[in-house]
C-alpha positions in Angstrom: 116.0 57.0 132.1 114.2 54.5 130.0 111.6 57.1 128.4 114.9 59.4 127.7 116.9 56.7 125.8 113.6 56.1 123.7 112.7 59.4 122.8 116.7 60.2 122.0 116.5 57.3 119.9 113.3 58.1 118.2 114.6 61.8 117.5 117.4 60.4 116.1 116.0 58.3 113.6 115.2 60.3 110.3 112.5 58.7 107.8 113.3 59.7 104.3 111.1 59.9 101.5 111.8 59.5 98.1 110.0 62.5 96.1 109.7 61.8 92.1 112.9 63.7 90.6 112.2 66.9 89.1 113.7 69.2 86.5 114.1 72.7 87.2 112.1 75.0 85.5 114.6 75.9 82.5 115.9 72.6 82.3 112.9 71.2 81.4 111.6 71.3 77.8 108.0 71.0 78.4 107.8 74.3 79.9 108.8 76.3 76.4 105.4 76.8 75.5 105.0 78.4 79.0 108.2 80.6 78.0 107.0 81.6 74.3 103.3 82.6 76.6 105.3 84.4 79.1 107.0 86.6 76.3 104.5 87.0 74.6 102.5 88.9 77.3 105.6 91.0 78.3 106.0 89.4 82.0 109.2 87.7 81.2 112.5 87.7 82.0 116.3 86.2 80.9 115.4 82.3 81.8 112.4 82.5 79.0 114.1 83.9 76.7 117.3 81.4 77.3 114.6 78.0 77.2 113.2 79.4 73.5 116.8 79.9 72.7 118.7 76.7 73.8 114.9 74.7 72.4 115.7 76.1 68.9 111.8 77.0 69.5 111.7 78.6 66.0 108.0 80.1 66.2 108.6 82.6 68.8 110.9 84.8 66.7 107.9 87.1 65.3 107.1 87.3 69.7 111.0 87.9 70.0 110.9 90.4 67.3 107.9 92.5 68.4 109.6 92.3 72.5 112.7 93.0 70.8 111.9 96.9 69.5 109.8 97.3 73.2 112.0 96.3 75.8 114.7 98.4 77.3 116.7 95.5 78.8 119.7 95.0 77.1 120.4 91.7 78.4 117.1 90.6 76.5 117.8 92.8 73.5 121.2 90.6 73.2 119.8 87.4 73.3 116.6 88.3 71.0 118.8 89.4 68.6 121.2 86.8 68.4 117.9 84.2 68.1 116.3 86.3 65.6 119.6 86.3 63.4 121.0 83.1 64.1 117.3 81.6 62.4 
């Protein structure tokens, strides 16, 4: 009975560790150039195009431009456009 109540009270007893708080990917700034890179190569999707966007990240628009004319995604072809004009 002893060597039950310990173990139940060892099981019961949760350590937690505090882990350094991370951003999520898009939500942090210091992926962008990872973003523009991404584009760049044609293996990107929405979120990269969103960071360059909401970073104001003025030097990909020639990248944006050149994806813009090549993708079929019209998802992308909306927000490249809107980045592209609103510079």
């Amino acid at each position: 009975m002893v060597i039950g109540a310990l173990l139940g009270s060892t099981a019961n007893r949760q350590e937690t560790q505090t882990q350094p708080e991370r951003l999520a990917y898009a939500a942090d700034s210091a992926n962008v150039p990872d973003a523009i890179a991404k584009v760049k190569s044609g293996e990107f999707a929405a979120v990269h195009v969103d960071m360059i966007a909401n970073a104001g990240a003025v030097e990909a628009i020639p990248i944006l431009k050149q994806q813009f004319v090549s993708v079929e995604d019209d998802a992308f072809a909306e927000r490249a456009e809107k980045i592209v004009l609103e510079s």
